[in-house]
Backbone bond lengths (Angstrom), bond angles and torsions (degrees), N, CA, C in turn:
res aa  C-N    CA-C-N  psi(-1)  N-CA   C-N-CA  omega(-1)  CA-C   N-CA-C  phi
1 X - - - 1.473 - - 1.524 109.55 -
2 X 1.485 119.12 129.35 1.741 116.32 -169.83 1.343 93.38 -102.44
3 X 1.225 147.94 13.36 1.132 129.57 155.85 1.587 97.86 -156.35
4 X 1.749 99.70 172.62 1.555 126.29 -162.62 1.754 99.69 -138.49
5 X 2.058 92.47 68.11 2.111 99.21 162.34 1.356 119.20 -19.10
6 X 1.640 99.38 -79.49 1.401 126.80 -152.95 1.350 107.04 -53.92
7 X 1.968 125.78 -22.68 1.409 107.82 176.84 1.550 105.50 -105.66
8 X 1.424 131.32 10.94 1.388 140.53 162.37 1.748 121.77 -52.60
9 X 1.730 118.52 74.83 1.198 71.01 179.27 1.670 117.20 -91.26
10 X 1.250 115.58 -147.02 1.840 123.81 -160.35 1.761 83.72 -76.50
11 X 1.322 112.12 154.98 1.063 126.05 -174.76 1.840 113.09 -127.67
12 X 1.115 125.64 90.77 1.328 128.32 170.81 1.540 127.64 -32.27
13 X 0.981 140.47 47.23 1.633 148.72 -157.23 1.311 97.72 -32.04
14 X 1.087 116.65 -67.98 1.288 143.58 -157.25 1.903 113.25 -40.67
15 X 1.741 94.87 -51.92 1.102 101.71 174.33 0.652 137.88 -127.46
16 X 1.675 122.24 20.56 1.182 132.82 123.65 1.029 142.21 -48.80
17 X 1.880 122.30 -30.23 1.370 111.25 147.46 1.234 131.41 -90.69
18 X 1.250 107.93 15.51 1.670 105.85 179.10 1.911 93.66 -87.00
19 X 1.439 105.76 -41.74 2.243 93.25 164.76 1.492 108.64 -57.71
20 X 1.440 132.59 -37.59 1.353 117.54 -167.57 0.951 122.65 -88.51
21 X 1.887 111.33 -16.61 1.610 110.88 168.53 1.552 128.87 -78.99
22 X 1.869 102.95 -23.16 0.909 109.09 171.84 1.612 130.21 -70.02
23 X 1.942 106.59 -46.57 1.140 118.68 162.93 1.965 103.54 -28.01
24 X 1.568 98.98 -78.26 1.593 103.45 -164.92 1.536 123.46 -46.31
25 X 1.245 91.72 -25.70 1.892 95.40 174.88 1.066 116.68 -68.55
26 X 1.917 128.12 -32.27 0.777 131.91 -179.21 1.594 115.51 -65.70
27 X 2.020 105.29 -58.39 1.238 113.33 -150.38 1.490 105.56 -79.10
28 X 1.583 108.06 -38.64 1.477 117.58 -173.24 1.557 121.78 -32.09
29 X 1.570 101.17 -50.69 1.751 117.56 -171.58 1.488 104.60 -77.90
30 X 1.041 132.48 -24.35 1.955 142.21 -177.86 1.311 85.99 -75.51
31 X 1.188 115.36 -78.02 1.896 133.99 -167.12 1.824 109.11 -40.93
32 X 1.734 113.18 -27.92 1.360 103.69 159.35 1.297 118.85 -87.84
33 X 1.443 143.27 -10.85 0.889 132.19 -132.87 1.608 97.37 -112.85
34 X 1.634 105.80 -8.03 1.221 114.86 -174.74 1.736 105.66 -97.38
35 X 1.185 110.35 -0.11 1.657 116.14 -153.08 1.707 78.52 -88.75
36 X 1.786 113.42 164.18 1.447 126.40 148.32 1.267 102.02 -68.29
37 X 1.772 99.99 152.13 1.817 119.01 167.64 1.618 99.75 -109.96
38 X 1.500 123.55 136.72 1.483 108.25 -134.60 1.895 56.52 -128.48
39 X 1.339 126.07 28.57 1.364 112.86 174.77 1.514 146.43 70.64
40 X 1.283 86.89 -6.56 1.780 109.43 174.53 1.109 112.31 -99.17
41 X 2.036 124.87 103.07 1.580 105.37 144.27 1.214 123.90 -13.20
42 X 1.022 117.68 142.73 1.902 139.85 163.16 1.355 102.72 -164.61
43 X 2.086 98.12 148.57 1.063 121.34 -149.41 1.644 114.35 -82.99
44 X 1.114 148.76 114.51 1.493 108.43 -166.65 1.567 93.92 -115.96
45 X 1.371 98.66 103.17 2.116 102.32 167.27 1.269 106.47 -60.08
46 X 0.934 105.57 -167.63 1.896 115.11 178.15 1.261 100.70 -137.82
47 X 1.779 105.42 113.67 1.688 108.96 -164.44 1.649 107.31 -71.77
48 X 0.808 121.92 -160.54 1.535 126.86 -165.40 1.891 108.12 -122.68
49 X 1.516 111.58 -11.40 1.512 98.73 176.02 1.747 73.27 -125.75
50 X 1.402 135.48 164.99 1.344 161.84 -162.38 1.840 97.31 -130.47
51 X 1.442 92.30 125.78 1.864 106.33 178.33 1.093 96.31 -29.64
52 X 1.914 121.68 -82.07 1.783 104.65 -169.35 1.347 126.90 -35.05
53 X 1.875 111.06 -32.04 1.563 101.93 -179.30 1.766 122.82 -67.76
54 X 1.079 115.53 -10.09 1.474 145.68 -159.22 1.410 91.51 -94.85
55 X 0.819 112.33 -77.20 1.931 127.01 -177.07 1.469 103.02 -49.45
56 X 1.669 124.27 -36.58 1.797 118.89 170.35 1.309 107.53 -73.74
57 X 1.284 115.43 -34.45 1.715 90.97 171.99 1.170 120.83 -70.92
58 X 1.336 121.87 -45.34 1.595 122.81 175.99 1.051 102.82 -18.63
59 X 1.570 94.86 -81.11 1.730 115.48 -173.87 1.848 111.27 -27.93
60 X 1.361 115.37 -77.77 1.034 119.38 -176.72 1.584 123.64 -44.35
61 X 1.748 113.71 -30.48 1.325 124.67 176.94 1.637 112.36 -58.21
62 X 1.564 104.48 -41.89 1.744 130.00 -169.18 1.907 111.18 -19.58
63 X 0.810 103.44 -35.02 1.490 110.94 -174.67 1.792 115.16 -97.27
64 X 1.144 118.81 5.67 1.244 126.89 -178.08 1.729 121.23 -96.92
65 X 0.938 134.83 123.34 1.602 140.45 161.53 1.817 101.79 -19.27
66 X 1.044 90.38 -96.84 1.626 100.66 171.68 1.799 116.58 -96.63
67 X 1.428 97.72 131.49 2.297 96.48 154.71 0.836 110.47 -58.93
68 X 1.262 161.00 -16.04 1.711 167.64 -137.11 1.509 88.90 -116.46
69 X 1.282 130.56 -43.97 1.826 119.81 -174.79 1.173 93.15 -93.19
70 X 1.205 155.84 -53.31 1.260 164.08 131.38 1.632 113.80 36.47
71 X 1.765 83.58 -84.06 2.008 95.08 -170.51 1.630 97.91 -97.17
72 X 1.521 125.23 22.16 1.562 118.88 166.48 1.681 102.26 -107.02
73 X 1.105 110.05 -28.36 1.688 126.68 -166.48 1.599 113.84 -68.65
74 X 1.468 103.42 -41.13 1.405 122.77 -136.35 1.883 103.44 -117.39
75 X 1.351 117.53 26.83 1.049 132.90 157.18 1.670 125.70 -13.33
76 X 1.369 120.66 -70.63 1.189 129.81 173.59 2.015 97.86 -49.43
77 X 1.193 118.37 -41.15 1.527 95.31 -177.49 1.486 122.06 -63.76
78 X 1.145 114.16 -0.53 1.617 131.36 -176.56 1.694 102.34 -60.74
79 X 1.079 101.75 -19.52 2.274 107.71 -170.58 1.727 84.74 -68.00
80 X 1.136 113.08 -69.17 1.369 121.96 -168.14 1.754 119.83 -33.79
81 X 1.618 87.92 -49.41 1.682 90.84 172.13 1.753 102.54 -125.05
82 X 0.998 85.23 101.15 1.753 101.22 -176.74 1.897 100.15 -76.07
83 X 1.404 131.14 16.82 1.734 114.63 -179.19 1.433 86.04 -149.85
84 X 1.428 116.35 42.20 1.425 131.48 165.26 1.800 125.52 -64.90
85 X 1.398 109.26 100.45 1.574 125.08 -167.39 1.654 87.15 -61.56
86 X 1.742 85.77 161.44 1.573 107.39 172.23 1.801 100.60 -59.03
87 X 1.476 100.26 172.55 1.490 102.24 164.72 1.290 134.68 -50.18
88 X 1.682 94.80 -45.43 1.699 113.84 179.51 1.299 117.84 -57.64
89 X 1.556 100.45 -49.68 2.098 106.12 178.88 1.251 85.10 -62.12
90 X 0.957 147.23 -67.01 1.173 140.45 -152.72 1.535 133.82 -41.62
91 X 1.432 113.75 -30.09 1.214 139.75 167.93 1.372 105.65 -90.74
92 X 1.195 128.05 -16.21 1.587 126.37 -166.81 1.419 97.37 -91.33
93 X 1.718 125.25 -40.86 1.779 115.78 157.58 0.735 115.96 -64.44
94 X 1.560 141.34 -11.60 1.625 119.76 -175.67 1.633 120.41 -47.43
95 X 1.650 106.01 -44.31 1.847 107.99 -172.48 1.514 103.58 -49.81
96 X 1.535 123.79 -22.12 1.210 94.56 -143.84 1.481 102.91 -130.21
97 X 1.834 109.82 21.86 1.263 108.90 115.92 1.357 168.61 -89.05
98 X 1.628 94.24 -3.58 1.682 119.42 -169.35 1.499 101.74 -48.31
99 X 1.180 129.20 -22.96 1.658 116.45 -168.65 1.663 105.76 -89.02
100 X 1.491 108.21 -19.41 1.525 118.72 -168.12 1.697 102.42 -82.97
101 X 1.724 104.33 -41.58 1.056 116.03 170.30 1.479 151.41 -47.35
102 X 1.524 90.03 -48.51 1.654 135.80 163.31 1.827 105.23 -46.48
103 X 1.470 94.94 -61.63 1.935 98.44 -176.13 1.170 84.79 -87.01
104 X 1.028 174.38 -6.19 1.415 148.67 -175.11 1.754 92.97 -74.16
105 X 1.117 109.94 -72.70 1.163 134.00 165.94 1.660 101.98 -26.83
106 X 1.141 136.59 -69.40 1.284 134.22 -161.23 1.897 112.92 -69.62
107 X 1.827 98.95 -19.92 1.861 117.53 172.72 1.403 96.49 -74.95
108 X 1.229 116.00 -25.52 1.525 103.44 -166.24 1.499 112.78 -100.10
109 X 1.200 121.49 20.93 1.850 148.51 -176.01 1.604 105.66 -80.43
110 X 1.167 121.58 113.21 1.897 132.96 172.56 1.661 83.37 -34.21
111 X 1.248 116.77 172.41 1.644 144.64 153.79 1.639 108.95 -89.51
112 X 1.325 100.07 -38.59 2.212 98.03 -173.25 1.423 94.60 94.96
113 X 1.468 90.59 158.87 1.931 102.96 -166.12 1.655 88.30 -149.48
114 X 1.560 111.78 38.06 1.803 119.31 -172.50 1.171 140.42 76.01
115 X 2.019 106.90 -9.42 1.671 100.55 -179.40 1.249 63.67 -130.67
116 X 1.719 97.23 142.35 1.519 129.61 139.39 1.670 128.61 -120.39
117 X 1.149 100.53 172.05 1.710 91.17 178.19 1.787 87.20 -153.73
118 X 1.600 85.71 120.99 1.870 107.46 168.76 1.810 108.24 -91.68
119 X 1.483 100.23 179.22 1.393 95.30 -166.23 1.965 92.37 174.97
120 X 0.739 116.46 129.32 1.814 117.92 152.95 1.135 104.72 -127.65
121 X 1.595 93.46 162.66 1.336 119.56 -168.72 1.927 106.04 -137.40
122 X 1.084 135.97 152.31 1.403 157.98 142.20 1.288 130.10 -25.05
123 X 1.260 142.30 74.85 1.039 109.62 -159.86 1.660 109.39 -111.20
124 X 1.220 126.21 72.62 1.637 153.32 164.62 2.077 101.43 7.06
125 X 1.297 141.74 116.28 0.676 128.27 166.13 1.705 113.12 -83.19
126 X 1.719 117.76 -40.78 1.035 135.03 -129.93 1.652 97.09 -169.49
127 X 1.252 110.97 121.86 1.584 113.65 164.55 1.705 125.52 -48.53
128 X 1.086 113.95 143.34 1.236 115.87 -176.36 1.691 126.82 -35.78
129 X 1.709 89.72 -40.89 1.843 93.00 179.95 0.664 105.59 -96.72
130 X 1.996 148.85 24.11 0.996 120.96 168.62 1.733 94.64 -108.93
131 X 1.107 139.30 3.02 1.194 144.16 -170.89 1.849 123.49 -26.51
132 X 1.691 89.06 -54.45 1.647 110.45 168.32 1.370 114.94 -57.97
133 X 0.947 141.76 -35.29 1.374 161.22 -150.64 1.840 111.88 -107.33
134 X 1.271 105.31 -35.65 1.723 123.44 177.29 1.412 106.06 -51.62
135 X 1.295 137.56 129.80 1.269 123.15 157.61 1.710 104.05 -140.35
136 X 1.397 121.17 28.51 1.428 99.69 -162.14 2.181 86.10 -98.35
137 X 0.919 141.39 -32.85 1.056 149.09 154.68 1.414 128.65 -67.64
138 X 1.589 123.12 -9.16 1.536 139.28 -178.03 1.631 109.11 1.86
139 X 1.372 86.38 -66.01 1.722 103.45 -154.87 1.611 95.38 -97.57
140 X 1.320 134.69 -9.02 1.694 121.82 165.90 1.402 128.22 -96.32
141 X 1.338 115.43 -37.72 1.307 135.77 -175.65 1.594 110.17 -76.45
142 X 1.167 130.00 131.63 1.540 132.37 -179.45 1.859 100.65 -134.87
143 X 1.243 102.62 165.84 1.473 112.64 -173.02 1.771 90.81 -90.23
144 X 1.535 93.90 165.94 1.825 101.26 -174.79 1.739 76.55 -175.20
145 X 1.435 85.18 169.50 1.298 118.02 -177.47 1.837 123.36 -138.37
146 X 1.378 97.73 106.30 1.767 107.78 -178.85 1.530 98.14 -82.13
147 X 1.347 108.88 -170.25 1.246 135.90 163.61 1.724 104.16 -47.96
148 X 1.196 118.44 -58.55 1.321 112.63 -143.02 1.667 91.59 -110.55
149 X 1.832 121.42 29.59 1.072 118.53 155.08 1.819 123.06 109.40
150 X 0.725 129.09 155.88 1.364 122.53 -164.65 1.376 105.78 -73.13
151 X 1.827 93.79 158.00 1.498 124.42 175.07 1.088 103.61 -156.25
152 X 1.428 84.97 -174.75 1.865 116.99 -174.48 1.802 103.23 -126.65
153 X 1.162 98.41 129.37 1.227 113.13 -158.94 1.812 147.40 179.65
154 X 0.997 83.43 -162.62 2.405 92.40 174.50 1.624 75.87 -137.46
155 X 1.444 86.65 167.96 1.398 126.12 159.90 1.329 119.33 -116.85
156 X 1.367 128.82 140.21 1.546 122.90 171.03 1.843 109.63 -120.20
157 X 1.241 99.35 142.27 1.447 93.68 -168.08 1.566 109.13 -137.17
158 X 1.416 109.62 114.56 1.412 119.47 -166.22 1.588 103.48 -114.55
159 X 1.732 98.50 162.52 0.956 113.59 -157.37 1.536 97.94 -139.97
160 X 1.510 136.93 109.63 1.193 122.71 -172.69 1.461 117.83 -147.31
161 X 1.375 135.89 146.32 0.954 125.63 177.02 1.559 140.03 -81.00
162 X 1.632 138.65 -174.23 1.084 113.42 164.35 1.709 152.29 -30.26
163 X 1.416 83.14 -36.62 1.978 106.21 -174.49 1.659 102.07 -88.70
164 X 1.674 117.75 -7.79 1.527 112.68 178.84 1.415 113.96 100.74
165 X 1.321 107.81 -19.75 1.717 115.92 171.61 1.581 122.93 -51.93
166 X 1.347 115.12 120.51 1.539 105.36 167.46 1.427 128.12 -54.71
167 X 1.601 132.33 123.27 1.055 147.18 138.65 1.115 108.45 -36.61
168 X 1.432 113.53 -71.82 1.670 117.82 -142.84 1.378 105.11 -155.92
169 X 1.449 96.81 179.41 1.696 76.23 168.31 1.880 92.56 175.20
170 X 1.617 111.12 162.08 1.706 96.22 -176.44 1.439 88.93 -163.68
171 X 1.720 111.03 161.81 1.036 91.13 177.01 1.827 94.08 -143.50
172 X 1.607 119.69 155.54 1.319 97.94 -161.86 1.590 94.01 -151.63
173 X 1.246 123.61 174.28 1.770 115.67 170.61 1.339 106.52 -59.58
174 X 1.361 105.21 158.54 1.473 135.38 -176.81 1.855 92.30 -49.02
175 X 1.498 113.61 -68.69 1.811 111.06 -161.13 1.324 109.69 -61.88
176 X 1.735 114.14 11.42 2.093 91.80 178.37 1.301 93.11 -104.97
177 X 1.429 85.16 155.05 1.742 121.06 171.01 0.963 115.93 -60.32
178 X 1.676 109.71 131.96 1.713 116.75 -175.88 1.735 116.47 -52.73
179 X 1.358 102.46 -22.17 1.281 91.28 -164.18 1.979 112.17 -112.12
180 X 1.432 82.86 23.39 2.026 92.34 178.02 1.351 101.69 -88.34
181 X 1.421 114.01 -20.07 1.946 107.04 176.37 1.492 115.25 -94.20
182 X 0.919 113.16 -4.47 1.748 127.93 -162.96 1.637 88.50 -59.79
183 X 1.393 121.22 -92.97 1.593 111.20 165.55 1.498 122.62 22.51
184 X 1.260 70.95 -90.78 2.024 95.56 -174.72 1.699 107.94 -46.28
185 X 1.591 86.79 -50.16 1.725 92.43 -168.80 1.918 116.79 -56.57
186 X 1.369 105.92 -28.05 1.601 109.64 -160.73 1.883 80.38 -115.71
187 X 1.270 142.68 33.24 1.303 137.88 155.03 1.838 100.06 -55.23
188 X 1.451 111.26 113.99 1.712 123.96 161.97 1.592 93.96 93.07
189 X 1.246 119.65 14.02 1.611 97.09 -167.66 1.726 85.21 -116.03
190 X 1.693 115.12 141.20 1.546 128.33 156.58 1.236 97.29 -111.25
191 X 1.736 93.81 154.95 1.493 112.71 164.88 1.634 102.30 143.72
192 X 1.739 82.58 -133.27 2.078 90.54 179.22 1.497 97.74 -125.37
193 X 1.476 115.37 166.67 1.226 100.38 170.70 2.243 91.68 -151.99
194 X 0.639 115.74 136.50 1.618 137.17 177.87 1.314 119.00 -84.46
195 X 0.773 140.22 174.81 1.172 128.45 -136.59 2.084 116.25 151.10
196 X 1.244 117.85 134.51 1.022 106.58 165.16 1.839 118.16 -91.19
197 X 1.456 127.07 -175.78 1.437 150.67 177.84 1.639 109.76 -29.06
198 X 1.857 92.24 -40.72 1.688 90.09 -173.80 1.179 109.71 -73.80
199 X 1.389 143.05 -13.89 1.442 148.99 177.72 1.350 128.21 -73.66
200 X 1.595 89.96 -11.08 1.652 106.39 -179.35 1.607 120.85 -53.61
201 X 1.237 116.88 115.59 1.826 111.27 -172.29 1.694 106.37 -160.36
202 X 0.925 105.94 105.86 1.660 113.79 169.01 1.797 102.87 -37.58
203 X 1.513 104.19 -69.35 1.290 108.46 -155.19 1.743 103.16 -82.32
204 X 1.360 113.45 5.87 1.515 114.66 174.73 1.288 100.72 -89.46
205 X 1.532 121.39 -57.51 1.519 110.64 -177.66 1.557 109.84 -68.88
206 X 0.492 128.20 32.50 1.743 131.14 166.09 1.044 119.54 -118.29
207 X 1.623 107.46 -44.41 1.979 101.17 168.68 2.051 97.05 -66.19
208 X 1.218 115.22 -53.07 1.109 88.80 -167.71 1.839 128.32 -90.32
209 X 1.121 111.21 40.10 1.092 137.02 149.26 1.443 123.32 -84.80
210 X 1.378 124.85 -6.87 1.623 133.96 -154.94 1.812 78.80 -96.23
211 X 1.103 103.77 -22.31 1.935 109.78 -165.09 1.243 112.18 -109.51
212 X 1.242 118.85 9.43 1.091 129.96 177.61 1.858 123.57 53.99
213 X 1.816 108.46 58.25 1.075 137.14 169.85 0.926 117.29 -116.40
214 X 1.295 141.09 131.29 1.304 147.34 168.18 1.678 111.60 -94.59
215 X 1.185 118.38 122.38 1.442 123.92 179.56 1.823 114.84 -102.83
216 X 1.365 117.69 97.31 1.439 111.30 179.33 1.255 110.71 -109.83
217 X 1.286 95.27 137.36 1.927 111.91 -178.79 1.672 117.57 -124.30
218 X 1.322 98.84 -16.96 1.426 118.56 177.16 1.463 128.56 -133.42
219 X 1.491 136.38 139.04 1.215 109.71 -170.86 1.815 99.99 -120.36
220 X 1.519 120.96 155.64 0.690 129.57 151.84 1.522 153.13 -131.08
221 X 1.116 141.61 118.81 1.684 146.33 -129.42 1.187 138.66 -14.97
222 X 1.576 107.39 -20.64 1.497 110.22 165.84 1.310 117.53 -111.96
223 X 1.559 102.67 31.28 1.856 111.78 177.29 2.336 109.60 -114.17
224 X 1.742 87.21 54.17 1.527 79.80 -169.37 1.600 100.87 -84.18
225 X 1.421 143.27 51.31 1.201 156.75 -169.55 1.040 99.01 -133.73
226 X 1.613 116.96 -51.08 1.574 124.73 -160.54 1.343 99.26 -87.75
227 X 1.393 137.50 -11.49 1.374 142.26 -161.55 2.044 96.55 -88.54
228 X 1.393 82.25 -50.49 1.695 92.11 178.23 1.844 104.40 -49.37
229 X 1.064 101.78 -60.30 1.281 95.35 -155.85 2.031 110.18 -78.26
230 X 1.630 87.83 -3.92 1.916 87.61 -170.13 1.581 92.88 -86.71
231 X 1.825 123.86 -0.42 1.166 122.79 -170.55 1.653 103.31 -80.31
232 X 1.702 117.07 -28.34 1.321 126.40 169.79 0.994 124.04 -37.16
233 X 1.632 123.60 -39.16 1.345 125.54 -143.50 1.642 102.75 -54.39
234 X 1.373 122.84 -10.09 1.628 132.89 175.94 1.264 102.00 -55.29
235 X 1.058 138.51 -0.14 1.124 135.98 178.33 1.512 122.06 -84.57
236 X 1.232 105.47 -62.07 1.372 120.00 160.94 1.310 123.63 -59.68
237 X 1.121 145.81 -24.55 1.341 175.20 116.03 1.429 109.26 -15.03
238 X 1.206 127.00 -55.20 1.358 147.51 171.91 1.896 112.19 -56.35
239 X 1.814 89.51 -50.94 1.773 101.27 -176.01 1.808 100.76 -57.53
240 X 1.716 94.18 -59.02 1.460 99.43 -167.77 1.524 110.75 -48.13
241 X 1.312 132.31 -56.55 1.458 128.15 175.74 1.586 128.28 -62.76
242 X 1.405 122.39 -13.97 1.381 129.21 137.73 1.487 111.56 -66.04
243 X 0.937 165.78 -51.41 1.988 165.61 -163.33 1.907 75.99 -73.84
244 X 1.317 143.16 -59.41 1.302 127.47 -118.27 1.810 78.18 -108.82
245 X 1.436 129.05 -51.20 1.762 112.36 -159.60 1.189 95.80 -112.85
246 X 1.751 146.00 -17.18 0.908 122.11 147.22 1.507 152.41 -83.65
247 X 1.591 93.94 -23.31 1.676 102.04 173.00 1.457 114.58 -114.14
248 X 2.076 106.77 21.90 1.354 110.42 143.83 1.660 99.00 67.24
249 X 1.424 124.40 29.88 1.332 117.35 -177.67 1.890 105.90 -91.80
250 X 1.039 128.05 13.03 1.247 125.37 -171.09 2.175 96.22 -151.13
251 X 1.741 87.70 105.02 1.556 101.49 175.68 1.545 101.32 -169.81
252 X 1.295 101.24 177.09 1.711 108.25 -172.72 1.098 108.92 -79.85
253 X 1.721 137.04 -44.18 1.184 147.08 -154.98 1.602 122.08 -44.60
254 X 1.534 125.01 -5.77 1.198 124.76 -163.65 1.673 94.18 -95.06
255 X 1.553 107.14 151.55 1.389 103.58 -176.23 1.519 89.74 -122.15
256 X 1.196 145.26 -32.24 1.296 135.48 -155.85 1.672 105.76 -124.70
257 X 1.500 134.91 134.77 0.875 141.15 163.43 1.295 126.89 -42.70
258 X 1.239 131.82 -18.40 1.506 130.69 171.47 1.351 105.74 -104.00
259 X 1.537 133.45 -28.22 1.271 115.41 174.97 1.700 107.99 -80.86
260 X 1.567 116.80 -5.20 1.351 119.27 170.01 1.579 105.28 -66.02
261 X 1.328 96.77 -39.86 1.673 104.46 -163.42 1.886 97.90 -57.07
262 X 1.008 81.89 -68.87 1.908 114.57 -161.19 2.008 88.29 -45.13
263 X 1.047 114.24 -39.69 2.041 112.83 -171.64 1.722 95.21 -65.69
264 X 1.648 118.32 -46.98 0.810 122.68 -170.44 1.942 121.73 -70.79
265 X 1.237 117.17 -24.81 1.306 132.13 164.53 0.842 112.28 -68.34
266 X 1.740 142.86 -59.38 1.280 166.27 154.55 1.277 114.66 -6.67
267 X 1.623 103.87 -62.27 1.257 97.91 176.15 1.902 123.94 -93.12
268 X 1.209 92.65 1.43 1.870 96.39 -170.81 2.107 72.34 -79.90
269 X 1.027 116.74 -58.71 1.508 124.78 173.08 1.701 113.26 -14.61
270 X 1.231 107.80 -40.73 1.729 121.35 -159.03 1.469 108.25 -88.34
271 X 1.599 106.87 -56.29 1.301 116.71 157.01 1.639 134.56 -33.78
272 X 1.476 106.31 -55.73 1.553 122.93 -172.03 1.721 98.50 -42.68
């Protein structure tokens, strides 16, 4: 089956790119201004689809098996973007939105209202026995070990609140420790945040206590408040296994590291 209806909902075109065109107008021109000039003129044409237009298809693709059935299938959406590249160009801009993509994605992140609930997940490039043999990730992907046993892989590590909304979110090789992104992940956020066993750290809840976060992984007898809410953690749990068997974000098929990146934004993107 190349696509998944029933979790599609209706998609506003309209004003959805009026946030992504605006976002890009903003971030695009800051985002060069910080780059080195390595001193070479270069030419800059003016491509024919515009980053936000790039970023609505993503978006709109998000729920599909493959982009390849997607932008061959889906003809009638062509009205919308009337200076619509072949398939091939089409994949050939992808690298060189992932950074536009990335913050788009990171503007479109809840604030938190004090409870969160973290969680990583696996994200499998390649079956176990073919590991030796793998080379499309060689040099990014490292082996790690979840709950339910080793792989080869990234890790993705979310951060979300009561209502299911992304906080945060990171994504890193398979061999790091759940709790080396935690930091990063709860940067500006107070409150509590939940957590399962792997989060467990004396000297973690103490740095992040300096910020006034509380990190619980365990409960004990006079925490029947914290029990309620450590019963949530289904929440997050719930997100991760929708991104992974319904919106198909964890399979071998990716050949290039930025269109890995960009599938993987896309859809945390679709969800929000």
């Amino acid at each position: 089956m190349p696509y998944f209806s029933t979790s599609l909902p209706t998609i506003n075109l309209t004003r959805l790119f009026c946030e992504a065109d605006d976002f890009c107008n903003a971030f695009i021109p800051a985002w060069e201004k910080t780059q080195l000039n390595d001193g070479c003129k270069k030419r800059r044409r003016t491509r024919s689809l515009s980053p936000s237009e790039i970023i609505i298809v993503l978006y709109h693709s998000s729920g599909y098996r493959t982009f390849k059935w997607f932008y061959t299938h889906h003809q009638h959406l062509s009205q919308a973007f009337p200076k619509l590249v072949p398939y091939n160009r089409f994949i050939e801009l992808l690298p060189d939105i992932l950074i536009s993509l990335t913050f788009f994605m990171k503007s479109r992140c809840a604030t938190g209202k004090g409870i969160a609930f973290i969680d990583s997940t696996p994200l499998r490039v390649c079956d176990n026995l073919r590991i030796s043999r793998y080379k499309t990730f060689k040099d990014e992907a490292q082996r790690g070990k979840s709950s339910t046993g080793w792989f080869y892989g990234f890790k993705r590590h979310l951060l979300v609140d009561d209502c299911g909304q992304i906080l945060s979110f990171r994504i890193t090789r398979g061999n790091v420790d759940d709790r080396k992104p935690v930091p990063s992940l709860l940067k500006n956020f107070i409150g509590k945040v939940f957590g399962d066993r792997g989060y467990l750290s004396k000297k973690l809840a103490e740095l992040l206590a300096l910020d006034d976060v509380e990190l619980i992984t365990s409960l004990k007898k006079n925490m029947a408040f914290d029990k309620l809410l450590l019963r949530k953690r289904c929440i997050i749990e719930t997100i991760n296994d929708q991104l992974k068997n319904i919106f198909d974000l964890e399979h071998s098929r990716h050949r290039s590291l930025s269109n890995y990146s960009n599938s993987t934004i896309k859809r945390l993107n679709r969800i929000q």
